[in-house]
Short mmCIF file of the C-alpha atoms (twelve columns), coordinates in Angstrom:
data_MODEL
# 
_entry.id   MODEL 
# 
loop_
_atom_site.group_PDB 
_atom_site.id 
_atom_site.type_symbol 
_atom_site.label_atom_id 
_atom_site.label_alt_id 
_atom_site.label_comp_id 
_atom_site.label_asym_id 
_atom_site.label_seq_id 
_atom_site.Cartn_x 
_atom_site.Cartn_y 
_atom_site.Cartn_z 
_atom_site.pdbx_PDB_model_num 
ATOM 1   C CA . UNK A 1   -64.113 -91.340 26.769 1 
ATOM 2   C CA . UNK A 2   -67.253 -91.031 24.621 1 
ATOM 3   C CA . UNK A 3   -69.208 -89.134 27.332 1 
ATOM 4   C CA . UNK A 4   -66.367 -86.703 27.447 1 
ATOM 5   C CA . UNK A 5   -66.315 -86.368 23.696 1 
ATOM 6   C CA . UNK A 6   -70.250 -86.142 23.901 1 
ATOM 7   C CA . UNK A 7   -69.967 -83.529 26.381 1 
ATOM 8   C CA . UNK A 8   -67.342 -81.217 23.954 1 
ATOM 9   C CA . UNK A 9   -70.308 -81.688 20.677 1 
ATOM 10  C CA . UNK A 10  -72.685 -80.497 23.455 1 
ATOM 11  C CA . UNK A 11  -70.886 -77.588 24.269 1 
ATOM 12  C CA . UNK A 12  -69.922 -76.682 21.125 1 
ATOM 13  C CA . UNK A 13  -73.893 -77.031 20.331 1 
ATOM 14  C CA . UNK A 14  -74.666 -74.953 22.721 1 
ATOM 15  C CA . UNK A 15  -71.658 -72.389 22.027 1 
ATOM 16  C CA . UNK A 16  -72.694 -72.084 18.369 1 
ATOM 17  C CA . UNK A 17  -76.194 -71.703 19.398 1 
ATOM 18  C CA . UNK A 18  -75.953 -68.875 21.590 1 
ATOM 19  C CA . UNK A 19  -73.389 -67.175 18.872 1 
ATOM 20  C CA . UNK A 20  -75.761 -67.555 16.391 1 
ATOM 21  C CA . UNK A 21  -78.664 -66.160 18.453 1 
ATOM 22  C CA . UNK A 22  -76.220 -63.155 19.357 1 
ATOM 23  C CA . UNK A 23  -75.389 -62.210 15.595 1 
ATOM 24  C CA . UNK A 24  -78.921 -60.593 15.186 1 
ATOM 25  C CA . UNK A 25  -78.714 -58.857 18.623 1 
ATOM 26  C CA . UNK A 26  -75.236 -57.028 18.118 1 
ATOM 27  C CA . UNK A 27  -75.652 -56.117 14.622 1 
ATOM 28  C CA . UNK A 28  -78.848 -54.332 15.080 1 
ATOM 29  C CA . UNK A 29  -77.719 -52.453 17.924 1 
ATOM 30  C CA . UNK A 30  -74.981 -51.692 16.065 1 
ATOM 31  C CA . UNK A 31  -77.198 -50.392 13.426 1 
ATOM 32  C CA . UNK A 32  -79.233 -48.293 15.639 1 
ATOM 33  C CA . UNK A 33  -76.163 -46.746 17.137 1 
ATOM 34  C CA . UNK A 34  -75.053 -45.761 13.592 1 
ATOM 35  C CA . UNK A 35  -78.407 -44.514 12.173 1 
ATOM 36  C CA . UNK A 36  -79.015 -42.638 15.985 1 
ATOM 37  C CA . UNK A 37  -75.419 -40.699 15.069 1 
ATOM 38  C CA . UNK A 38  -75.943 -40.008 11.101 1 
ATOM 39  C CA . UNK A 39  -79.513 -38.675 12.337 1 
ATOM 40  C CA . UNK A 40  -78.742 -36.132 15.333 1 
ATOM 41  C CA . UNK A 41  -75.713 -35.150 13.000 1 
ATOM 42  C CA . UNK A 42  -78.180 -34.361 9.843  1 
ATOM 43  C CA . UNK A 43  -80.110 -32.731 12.288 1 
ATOM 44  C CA . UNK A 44  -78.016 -30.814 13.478 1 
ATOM 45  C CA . UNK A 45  -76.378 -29.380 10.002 1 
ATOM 46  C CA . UNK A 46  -80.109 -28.966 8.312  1 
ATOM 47  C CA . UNK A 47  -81.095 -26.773 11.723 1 
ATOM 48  C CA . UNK A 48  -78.135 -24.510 12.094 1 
ATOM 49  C CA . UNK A 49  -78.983 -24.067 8.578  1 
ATOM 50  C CA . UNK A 50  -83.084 -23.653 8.913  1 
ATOM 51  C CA . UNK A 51  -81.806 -21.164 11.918 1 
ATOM 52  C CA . UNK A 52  -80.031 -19.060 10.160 1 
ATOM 53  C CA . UNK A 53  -83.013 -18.414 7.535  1 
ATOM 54  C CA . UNK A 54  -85.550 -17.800 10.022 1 
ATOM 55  C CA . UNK A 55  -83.033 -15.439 11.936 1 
ATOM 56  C CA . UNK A 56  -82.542 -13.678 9.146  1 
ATOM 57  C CA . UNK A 57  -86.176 -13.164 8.863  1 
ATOM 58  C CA . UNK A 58  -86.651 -11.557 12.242 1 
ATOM 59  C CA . UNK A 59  -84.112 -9.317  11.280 1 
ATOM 60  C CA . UNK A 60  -85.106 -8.131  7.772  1 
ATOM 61  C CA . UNK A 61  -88.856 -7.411  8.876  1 
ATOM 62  C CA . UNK A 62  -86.962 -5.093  11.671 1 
ATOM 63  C CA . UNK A 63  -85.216 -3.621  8.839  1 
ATOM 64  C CA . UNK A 64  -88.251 -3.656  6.490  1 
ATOM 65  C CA . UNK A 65  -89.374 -0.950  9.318  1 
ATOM 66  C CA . UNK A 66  -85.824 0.429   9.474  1 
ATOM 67  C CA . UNK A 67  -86.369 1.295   5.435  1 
ATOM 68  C CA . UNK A 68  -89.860 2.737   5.926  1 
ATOM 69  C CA . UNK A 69  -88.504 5.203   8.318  1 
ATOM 70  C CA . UNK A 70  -85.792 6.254   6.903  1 
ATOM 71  C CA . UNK A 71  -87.567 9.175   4.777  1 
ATOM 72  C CA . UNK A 72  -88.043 10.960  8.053  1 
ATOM 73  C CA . UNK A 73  -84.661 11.045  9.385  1 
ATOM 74  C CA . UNK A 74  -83.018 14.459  8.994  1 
ATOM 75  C CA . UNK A 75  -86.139 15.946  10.127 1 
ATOM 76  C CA . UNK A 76  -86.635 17.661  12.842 1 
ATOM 77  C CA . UNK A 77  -87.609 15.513  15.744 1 
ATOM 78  C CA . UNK A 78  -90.443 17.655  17.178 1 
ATOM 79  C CA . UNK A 79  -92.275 17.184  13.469 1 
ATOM 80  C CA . UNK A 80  -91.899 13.605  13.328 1 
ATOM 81  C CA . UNK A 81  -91.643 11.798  16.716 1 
ATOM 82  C CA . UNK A 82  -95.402 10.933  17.018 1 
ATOM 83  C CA . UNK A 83  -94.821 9.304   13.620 1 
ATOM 84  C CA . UNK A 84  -91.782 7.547   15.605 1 
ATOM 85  C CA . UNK A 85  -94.048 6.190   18.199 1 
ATOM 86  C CA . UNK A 86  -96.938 5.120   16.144 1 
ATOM 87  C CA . UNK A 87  -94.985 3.145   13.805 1 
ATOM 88  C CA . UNK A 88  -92.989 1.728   16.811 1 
ATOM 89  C CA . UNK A 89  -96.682 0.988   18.464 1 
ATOM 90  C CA . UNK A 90  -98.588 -0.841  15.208 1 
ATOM 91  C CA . UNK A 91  -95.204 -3.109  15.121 1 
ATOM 92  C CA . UNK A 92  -95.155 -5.758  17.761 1 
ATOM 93  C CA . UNK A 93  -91.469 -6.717  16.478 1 
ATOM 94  C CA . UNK A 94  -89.855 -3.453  17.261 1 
ATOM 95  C CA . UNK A 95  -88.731 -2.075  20.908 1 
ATOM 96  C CA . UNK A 96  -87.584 1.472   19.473 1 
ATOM 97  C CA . UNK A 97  -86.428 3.517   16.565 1 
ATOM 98  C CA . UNK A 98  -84.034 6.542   16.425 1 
ATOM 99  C CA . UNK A 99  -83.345 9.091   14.153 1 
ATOM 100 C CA . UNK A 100 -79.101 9.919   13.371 1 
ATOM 101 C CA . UNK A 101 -77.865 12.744  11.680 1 
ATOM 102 C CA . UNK A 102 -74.076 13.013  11.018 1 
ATOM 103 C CA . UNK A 103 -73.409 9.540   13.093 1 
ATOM 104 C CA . UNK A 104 -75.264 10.942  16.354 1 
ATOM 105 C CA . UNK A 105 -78.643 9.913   17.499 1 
ATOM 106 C CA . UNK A 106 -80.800 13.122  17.784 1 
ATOM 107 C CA . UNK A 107 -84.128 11.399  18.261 1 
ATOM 108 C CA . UNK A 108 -85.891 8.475   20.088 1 
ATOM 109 C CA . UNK A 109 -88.879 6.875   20.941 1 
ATOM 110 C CA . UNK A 110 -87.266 5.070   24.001 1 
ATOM 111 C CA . UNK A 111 -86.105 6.386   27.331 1 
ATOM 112 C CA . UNK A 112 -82.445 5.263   26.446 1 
ATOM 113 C CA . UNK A 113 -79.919 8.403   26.429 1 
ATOM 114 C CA . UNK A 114 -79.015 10.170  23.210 1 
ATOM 115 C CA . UNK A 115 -74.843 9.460   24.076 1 
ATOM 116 C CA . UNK A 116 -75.666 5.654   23.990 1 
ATOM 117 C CA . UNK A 117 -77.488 5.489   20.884 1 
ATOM 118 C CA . UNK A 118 -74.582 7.407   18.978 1 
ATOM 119 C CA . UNK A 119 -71.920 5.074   19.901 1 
ATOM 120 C CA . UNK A 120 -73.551 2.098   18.098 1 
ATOM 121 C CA . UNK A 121 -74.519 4.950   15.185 1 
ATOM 122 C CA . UNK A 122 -70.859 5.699   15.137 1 
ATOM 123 C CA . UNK A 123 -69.738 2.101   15.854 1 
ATOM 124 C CA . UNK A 124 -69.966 1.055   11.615 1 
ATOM 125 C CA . UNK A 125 -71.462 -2.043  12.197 1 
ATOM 126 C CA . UNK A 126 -75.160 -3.496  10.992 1 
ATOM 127 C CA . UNK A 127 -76.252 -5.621  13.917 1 
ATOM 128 C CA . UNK A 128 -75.405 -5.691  17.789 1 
ATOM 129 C CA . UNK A 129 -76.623 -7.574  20.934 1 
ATOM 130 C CA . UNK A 130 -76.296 -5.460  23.829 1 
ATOM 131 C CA . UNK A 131 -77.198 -5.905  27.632 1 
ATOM 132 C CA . UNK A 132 -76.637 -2.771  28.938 1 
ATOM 133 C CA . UNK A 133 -79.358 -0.721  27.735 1 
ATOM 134 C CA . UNK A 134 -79.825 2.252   30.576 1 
ATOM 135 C CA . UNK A 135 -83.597 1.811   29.848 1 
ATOM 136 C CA . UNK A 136 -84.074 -1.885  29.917 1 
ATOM 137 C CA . UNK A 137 -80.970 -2.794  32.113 1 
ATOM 138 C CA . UNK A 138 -82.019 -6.383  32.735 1 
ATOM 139 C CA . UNK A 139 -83.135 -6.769  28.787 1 
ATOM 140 C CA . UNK A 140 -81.207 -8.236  25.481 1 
ATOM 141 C CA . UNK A 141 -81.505 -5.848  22.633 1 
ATOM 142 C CA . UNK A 142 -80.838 -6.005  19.338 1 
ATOM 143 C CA . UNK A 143 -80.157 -3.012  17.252 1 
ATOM 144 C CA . UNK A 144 -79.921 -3.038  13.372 1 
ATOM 145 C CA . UNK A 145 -79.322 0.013   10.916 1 
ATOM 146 C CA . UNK A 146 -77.733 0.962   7.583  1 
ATOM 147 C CA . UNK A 147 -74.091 1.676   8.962  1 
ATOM 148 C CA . UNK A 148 -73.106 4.114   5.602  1 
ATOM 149 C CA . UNK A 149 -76.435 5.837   5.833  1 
ATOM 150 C CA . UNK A 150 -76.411 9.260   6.700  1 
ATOM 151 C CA . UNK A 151 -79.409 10.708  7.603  1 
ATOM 152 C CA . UNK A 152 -79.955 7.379   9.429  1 
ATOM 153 C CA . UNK A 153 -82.293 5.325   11.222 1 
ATOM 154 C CA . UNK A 154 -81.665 2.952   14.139 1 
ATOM 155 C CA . UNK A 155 -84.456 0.064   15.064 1 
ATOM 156 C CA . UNK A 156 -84.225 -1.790  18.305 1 
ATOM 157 C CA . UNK A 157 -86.099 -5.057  19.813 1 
ATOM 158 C CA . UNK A 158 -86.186 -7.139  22.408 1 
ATOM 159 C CA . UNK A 159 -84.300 -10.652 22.686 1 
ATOM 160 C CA . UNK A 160 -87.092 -12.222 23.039 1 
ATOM 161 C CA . UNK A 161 -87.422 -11.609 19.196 1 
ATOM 162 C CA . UNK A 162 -84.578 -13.902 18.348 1 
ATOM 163 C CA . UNK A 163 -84.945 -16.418 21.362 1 
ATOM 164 C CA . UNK A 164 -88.893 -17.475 19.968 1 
ATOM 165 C CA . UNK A 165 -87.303 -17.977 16.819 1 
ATOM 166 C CA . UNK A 166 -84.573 -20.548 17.853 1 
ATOM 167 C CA . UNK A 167 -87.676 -22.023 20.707 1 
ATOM 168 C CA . UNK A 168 -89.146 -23.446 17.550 1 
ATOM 169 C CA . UNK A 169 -86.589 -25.840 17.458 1 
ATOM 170 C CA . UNK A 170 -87.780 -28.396 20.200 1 
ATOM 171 C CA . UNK A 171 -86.166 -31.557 19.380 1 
ATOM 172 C CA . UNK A 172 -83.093 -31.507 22.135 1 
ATOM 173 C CA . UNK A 173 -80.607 -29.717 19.738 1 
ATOM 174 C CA . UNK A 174 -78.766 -26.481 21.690 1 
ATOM 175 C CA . UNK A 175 -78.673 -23.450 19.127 1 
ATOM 176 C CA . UNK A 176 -76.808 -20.140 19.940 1 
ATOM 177 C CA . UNK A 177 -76.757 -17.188 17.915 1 
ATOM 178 C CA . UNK A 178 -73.533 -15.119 18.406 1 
ATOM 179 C CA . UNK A 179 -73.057 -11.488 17.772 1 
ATOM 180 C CA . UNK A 180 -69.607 -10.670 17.611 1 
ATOM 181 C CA . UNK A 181 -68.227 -11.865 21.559 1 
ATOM 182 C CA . UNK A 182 -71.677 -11.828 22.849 1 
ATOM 183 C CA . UNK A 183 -74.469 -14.387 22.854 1 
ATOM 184 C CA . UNK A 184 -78.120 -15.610 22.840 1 
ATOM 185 C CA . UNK A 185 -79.715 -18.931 23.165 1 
ATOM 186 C CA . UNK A 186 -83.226 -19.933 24.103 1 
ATOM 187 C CA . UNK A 187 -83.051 -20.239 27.682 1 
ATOM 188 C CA . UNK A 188 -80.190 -17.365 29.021 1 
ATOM 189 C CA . UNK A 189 -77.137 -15.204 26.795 1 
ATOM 190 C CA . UNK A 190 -73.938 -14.245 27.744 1 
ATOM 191 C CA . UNK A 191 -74.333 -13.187 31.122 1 
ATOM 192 C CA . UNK A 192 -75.365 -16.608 32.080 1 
ATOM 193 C CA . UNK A 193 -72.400 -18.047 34.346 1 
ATOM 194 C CA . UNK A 194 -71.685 -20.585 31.770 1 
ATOM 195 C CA . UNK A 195 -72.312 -21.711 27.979 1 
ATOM 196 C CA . UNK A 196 -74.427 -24.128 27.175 1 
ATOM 197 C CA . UNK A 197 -72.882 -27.468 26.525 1 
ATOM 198 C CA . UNK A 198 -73.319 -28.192 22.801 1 
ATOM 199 C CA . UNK A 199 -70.689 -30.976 22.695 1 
ATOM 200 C CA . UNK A 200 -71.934 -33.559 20.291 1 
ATOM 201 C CA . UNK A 201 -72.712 -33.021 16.663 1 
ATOM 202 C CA . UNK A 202 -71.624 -29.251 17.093 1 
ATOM 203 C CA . UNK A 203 -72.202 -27.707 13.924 1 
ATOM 204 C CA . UNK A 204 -71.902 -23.406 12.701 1 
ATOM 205 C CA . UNK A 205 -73.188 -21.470 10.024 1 
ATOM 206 C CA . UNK A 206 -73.098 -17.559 9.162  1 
ATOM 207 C CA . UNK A 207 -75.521 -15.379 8.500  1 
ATOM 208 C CA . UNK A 208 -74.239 -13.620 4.819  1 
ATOM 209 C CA . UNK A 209 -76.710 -10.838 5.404  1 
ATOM 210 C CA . UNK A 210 -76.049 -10.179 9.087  1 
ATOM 211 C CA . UNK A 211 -72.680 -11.569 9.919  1 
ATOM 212 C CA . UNK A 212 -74.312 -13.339 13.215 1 
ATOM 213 C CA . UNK A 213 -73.312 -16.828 14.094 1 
ATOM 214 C CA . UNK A 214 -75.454 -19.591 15.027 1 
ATOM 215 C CA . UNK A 215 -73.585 -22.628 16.455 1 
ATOM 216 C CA . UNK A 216 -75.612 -26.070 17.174 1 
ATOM 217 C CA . UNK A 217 -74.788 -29.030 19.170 1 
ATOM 218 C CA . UNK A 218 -76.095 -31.352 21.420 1 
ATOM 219 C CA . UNK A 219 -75.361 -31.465 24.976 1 
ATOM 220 C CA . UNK A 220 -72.673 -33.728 26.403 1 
ATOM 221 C CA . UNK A 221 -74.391 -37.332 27.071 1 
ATOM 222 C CA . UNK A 222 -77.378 -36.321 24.720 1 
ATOM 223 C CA . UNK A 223 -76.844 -39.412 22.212 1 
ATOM 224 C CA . UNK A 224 -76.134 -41.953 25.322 1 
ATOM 225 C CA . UNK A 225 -79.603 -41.013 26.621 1 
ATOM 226 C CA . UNK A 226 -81.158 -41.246 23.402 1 
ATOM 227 C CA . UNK A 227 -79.576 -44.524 22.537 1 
ATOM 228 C CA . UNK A 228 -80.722 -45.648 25.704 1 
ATOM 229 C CA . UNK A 229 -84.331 -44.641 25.331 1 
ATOM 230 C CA . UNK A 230 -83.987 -46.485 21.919 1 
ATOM 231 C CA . UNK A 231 -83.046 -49.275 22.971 1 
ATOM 232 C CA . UNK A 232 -85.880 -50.003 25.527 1 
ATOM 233 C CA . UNK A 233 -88.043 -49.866 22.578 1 
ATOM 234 C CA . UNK A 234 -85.919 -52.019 19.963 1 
ATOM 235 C CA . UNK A 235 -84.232 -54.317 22.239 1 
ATOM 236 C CA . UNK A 236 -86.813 -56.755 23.218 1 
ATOM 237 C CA . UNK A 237 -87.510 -57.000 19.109 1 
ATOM 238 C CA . UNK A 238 -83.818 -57.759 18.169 1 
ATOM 239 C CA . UNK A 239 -84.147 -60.795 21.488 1 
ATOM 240 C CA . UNK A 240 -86.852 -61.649 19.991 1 
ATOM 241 C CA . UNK A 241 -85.108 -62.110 16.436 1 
ATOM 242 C CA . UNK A 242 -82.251 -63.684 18.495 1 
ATOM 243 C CA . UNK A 243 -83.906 -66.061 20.252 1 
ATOM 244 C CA . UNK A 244 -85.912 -67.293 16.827 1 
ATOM 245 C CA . UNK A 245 -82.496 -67.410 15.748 1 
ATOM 246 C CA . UNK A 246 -81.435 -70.032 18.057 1 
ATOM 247 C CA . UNK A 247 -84.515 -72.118 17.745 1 
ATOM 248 C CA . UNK A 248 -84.594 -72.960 14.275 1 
ATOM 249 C CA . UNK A 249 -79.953 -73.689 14.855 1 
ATOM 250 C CA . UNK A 250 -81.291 -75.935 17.201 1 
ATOM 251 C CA . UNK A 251 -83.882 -77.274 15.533 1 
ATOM 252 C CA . UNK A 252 -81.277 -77.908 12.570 1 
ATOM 253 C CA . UNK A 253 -78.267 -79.136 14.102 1 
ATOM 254 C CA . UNK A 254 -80.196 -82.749 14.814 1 
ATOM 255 C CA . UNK A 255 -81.220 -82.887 11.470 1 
ATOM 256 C CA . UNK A 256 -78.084 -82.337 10.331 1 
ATOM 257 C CA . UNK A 257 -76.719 -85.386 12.736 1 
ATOM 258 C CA . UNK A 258 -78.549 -87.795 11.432 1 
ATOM 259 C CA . UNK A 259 -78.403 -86.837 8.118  1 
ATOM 260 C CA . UNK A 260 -74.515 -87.481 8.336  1 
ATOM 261 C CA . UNK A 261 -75.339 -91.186 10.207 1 
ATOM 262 C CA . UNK A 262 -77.741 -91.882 7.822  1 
ATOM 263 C CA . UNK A 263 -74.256 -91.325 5.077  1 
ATOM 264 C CA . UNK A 264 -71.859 -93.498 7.400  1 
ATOM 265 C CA . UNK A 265 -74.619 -96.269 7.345  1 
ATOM 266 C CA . UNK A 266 -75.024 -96.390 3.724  1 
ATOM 267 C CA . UNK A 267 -71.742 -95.885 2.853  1 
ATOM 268 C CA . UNK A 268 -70.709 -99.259 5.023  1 
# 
């Protein structure tokens, strides 16, 4: 009968032991899962954010060339197209600019027909992504111009414009820039067969100026991984801090035991 009882104090030893050693263990990896959460969702708000500025920049030094140009439009093009073409040429940003007159395109430093360029003249808005450029039929273009000007001017430039801007974010988040039902991301657009996944932490924010979207997110499984590669590098700490744990419980619970015979003796 007293081995038997012996045997339950063991186990329960050994029970509360191991507990104890497991507190540290679960609550720091419960810790690390919350702080790995509250930091790719930060991340992901302050860079949708950060996005949108440096978008915004692209796009106002295309218009800061759209404004210099504009005191030529309405003239004819045979006086001013070499001016076209220099200014497009001493501006690494731009692809093209056009001349409109009454909402129709009239002249252009690209190869891209006249009829095109009118219908996004005519079309009232500020900003486009297109793919179907005759002259660059493989290309993403943006266009940009002063939709209630008239005289007008019409800038163009490449994707690749807006895709090294959102390639400065390297740290695993997805952005995408939306134009209306078309897209652009780092690494393909909208005639990709499908979207990027930006499942986790998906955040939006709007351009005020431009009326572009950029959307951010995470791809589906992103935090599992990165909790995983945490967790090589905290875990043998927090077994560490477990195991310590358990020593010193173990190291007390005798102490304790005697301490209480040492009582029952005096007190008989």
């Amino acid at each position: 009968m007293a081995t038997s009882k012996t045997h339950i104090i063991n186990w329960r030893k050994l029970l509360l032991i191991l507990a104890i050693g497991m507190i540290p263990v679960l609550s720091g990896l419960l810790v690390m899962d919350y702080q790995l959460e509250r930091k790719l969702e930060e991340n992901a708000r302050i860079s949708v954010q950060e996005a949108v500025f440096s978008i915004d920049q692209a796009l106002d030094r295309m218009e800061a060339s759209l404004e210099k140009t504009l005191p030529l439009a309405g003239k004819p093009c045979v006086e001013v197209l070499g001016a076209l073409d220099q200014r497009v040429a001493s501006s690494p940003h731009l692809r093209s600019l056009v001349l409109t007159r009454g909402k129709q395109a009239y002249c252009a430093t690209d190869m891209d027909p006249l009829e095109y360029l009118s219908a996004f003249s005519g079309s009232g808005l500020q900003t486009q992504l297109a793919f179907d450029a005759p002259s660059s039929p493989n290309a993403a273009i943006i266009k940009i111009q002063k939709p209630h000007s008239d005289p007008g001017v019409i800038a163009t430039a490449y994707g690749r414009l807006l895709r090294d801007e959102l390639r400065a974010f390297q740290d695993g988040l997805t952005l995408l820039l939306e134009f209306n039902d078309l897209y652009i991301w780092s690494d393909g657009d909208s005639r990709d067969p499908q979207r990027p996944s930006q499942a986790e932490f998906s955040q939006r924010a709007v351009s005020k100026k431009y009326g572009y979207v950029v959307i951010g997110g995470y791809a589906k499984g992103y935090t599992a991984q990165e909790f995983r590669l945490s967790l090589h590098q905290v875990l043998p700490s927090l077994v560490l801090v477990g195991v310590a744990s358990m020593f010193i419980t173990y190291l007390g619970l005798p102490r304790t035991r005697k301490r209480t015979a040492n009582t029952a003796a005096i007190d008989s």
